[in-house]
Phi, psi and omega in degrees: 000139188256134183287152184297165175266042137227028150230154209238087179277124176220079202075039175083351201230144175233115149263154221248152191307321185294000187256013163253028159241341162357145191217095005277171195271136140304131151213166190312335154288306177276001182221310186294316210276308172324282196303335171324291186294319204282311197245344151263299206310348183292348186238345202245049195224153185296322171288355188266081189264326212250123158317325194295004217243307173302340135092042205056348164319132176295136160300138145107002160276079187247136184248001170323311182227149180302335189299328200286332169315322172231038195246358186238005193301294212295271196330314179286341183289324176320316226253324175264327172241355150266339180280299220071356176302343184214152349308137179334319169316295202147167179307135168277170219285168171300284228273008152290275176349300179296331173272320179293351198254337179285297183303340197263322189296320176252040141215325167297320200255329131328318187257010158325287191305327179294295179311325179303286194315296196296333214246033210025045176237000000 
């Protein structure tokens, strides 16, 4: 069976091309930062200076600002949406999931990839 030309599968769940057109766009301000704080930052955060604090989060693995989103993206995406392994708690709810897997394609991980090329990694 051939997929429609606006759908997109992507690690079993399809956000659809048109849902990286959205008006407005996910972007780290109206979505990601929100989605961060709620479900990483209790542990992946800069401020979180003490290990003991950090719930095992590695120091310097922060998720706080977008640089830190897309200098860790192939992980938080590995670790939230193919594993599932994370948040510790357990899976934020689907249509948080659906929307966070919607914000890392079409905007983190794409600009991931930009940052990797400008920053040599």
């Amino acid at each position: 069976m051939v997929a429609g030309c606006d759908d997109v599968v992507f690690n079993g769940r399809s956000p659809s091309v048109a849902s990286c057109l959205r008006e407005p766009q996910l972007t780290w301000d109206n979505f990601g930062k929100g989605f961060m704080d709620k479900q990483c930052n209790g542990c992946h955060s800069s401020l979180l200076v003490r290990q003991e604090l950090r719930n095992g989060a590695p120091m310097g693995v922060d998720f706080d600002t977008f640089e830190g989103n897309l200098i860790w993206a192939d992980r938080i995406y590995q670790r939230a949406t193919i594993e599932r392994s994370m948040p510790l708690g357990g899976s934020p709810a689907p249509d948080e999931l659906r929307l966070f897997d919607e914000w890392m394609i079409c905007e983190v991980l794409p600009e991931a990839g930009a940052y990797r090329n400008e920053n040599g990694g």
